[in-house]
Backbone and ligand atoms as CSV (ligand in chain L), in Angstrom:
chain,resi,resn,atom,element,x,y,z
A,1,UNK,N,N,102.374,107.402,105.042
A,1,UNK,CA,C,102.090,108.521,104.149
A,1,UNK,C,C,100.918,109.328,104.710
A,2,UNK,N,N,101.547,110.887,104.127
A,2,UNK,CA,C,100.145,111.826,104.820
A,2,UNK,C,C,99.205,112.084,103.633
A,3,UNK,N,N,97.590,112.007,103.255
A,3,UNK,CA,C,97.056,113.059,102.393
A,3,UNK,C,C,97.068,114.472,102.839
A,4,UNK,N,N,97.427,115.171,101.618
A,4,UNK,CA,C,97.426,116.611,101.285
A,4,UNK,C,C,96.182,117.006,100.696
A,5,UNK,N,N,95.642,117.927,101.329
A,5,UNK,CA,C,94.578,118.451,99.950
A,5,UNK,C,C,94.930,120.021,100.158
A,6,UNK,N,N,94.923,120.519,98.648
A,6,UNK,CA,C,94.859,121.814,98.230
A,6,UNK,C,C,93.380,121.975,98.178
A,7,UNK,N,N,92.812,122.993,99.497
A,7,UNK,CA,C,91.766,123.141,99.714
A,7,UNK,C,C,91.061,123.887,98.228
A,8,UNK,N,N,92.454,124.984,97.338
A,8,UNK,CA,C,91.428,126.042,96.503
A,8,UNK,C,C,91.213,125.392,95.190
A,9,UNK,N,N,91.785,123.918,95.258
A,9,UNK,CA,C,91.754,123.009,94.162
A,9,UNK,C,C,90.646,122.780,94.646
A,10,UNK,N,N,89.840,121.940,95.476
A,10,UNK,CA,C,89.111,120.573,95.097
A,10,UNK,C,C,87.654,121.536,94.851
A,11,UNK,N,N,87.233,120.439,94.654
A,11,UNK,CA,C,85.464,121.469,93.511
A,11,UNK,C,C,84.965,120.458,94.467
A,12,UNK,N,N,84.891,119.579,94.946
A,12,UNK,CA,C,84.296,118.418,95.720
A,12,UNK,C,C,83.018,117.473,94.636
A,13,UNK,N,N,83.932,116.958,93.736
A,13,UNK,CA,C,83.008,116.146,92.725
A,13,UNK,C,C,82.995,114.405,93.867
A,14,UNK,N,N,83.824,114.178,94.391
A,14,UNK,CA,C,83.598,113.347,95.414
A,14,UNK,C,C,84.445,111.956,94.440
A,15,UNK,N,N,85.411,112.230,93.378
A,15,UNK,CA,C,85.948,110.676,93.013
A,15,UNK,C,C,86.655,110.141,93.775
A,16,UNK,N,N,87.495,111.224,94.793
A,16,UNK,CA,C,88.205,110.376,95.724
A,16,UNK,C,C,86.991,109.694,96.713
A,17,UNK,N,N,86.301,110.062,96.864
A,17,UNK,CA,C,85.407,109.334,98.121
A,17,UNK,C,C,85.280,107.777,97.340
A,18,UNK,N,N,84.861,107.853,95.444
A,18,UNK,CA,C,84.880,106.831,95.198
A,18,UNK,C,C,85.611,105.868,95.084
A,19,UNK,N,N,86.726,106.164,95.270
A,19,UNK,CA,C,87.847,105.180,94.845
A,19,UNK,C,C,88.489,104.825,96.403
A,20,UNK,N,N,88.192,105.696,97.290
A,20,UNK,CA,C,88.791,105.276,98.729
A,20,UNK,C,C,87.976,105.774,99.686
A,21,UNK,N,N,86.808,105.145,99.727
A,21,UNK,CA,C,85.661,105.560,100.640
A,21,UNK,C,C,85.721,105.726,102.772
A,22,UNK,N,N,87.288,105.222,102.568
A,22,UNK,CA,C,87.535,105.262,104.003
A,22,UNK,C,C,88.063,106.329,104.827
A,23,UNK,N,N,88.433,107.109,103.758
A,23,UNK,CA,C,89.100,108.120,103.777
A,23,UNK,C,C,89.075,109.495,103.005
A,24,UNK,N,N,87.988,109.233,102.248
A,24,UNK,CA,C,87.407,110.777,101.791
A,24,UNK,C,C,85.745,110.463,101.757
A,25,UNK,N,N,85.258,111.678,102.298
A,25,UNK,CA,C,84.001,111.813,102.106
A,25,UNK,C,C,83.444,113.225,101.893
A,26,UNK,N,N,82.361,113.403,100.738
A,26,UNK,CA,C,81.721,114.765,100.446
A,26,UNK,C,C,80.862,115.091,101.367
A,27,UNK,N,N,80.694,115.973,101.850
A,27,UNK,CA,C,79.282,116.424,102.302
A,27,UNK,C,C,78.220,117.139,102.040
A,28,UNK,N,N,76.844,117.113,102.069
A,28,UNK,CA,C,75.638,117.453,101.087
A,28,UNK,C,C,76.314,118.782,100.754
A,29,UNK,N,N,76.880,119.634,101.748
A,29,UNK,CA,C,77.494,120.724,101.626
A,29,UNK,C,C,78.956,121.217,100.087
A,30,UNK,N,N,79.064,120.079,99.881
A,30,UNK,CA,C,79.983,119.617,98.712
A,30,UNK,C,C,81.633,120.212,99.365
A,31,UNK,N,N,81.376,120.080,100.741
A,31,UNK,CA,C,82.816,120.139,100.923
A,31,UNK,C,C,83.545,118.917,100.952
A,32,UNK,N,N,84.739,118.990,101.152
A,32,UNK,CA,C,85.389,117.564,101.428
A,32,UNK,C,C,86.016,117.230,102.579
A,33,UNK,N,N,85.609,116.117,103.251
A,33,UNK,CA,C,85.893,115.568,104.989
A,33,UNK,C,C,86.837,114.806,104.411
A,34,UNK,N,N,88.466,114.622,105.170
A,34,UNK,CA,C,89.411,113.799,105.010
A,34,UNK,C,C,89.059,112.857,106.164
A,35,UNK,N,N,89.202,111.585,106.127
A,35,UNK,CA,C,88.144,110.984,107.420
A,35,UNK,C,C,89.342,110.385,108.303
A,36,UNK,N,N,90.377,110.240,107.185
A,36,UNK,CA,C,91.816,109.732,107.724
A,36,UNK,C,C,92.542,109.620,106.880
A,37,UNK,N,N,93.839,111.057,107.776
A,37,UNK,CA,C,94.910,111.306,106.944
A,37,UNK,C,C,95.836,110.594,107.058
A,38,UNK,N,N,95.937,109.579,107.554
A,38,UNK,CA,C,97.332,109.050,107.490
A,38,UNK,C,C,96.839,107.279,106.554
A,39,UNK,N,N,97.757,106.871,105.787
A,39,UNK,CA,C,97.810,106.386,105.342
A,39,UNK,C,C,98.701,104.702,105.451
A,40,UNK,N,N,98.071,103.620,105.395
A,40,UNK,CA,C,98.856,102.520,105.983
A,40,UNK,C,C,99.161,102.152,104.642
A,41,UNK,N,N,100.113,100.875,104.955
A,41,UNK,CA,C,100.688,100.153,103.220
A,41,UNK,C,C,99.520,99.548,102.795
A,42,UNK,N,N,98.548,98.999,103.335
A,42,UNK,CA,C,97.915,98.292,103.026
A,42,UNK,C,C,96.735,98.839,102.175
A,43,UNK,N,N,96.837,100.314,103.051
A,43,UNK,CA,C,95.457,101.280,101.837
A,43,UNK,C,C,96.280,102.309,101.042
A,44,UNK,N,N,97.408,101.789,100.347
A,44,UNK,CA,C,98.332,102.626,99.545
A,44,UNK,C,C,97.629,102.654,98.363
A,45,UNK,N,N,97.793,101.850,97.976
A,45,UNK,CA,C,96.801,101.731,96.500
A,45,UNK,C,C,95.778,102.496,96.281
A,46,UNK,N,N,94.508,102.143,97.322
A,46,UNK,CA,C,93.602,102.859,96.723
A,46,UNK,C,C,93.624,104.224,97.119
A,47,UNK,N,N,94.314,104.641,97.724
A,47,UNK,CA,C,94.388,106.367,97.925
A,47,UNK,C,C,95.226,106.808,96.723
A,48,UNK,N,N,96.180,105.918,96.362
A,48,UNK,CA,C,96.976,106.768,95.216
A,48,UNK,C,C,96.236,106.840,94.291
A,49,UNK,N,N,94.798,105.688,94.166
A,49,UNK,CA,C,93.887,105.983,92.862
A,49,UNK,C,C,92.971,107.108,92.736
A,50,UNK,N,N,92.682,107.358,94.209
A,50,UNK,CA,C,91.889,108.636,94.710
A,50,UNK,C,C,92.906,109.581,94.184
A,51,UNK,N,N,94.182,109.721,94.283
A,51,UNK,CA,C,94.620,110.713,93.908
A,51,UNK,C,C,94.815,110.962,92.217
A,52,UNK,N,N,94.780,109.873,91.559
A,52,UNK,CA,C,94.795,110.032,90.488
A,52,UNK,C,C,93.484,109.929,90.408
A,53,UNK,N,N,92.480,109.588,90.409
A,53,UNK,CA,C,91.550,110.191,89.696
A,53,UNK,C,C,90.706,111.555,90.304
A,54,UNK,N,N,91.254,112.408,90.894
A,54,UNK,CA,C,91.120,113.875,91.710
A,54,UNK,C,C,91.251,114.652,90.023
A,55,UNK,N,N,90.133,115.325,89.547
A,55,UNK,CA,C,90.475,115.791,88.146
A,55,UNK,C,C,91.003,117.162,88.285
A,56,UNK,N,N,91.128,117.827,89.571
A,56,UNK,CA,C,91.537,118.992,89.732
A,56,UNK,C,C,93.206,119.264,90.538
A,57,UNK,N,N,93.369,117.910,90.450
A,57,UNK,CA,C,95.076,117.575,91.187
A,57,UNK,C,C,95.199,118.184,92.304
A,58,UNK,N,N,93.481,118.038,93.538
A,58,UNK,CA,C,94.070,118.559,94.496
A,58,UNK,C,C,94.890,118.021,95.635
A,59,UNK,N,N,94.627,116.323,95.117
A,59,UNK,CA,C,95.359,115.077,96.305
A,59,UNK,C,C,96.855,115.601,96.189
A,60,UNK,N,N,97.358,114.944,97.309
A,60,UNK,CA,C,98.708,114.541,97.546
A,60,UNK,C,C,98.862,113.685,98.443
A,61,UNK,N,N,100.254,112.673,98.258
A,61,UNK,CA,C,100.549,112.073,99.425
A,61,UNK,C,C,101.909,112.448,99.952
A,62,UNK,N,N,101.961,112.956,101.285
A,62,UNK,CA,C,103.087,113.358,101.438
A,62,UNK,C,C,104.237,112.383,102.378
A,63,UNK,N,N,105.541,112.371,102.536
A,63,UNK,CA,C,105.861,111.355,103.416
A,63,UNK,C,C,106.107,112.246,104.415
A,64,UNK,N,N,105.554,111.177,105.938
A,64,UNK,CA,C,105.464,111.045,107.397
A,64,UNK,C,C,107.304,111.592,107.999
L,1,SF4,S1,S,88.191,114.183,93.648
L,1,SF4,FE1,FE,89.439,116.028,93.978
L,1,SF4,S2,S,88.055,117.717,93.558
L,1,SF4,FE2,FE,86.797,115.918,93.887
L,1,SF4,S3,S,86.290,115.941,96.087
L,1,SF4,FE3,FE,88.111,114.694,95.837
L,1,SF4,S4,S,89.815,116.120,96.169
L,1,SF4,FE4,FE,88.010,117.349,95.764
């Protein structure tokens, strides 16, 4: 699986960084760094939680 982000969605409150810190990170700048878009089975879970808890629905996961 790929993450998607709708760049004019995200506000960069940083919950995905919290819920999947391997793969999203804010910067002081409050933008958002995808650190790695591709997604294994093993970190399925917690990216889909990053995506659900994104309050502006800018996640996605798309398939490869
Ligand atoms: S939770 Fe959503 S709005 Fe916040 S930084 Fe992540 S993608 Fe952007």
């Amino acid at each position: 699986m790929q993450i998607d982000v709708d760049r004019l969605k995200c506000v960069g409150l940083g919950l995905c960084e919290a819920a999947a810190p391997d793969h999203f990170e804010v910067g002081d700048d409050g933008k958002l760094l995808v650190l790695r878009p591709e997604v294994d089975a093993a970190e399925l879970a917690e990216v889909e939680e990053a995506v659900r808890a994104c309050p502006t629905a800018a996640l996605r996961l798309l398939a490869q």
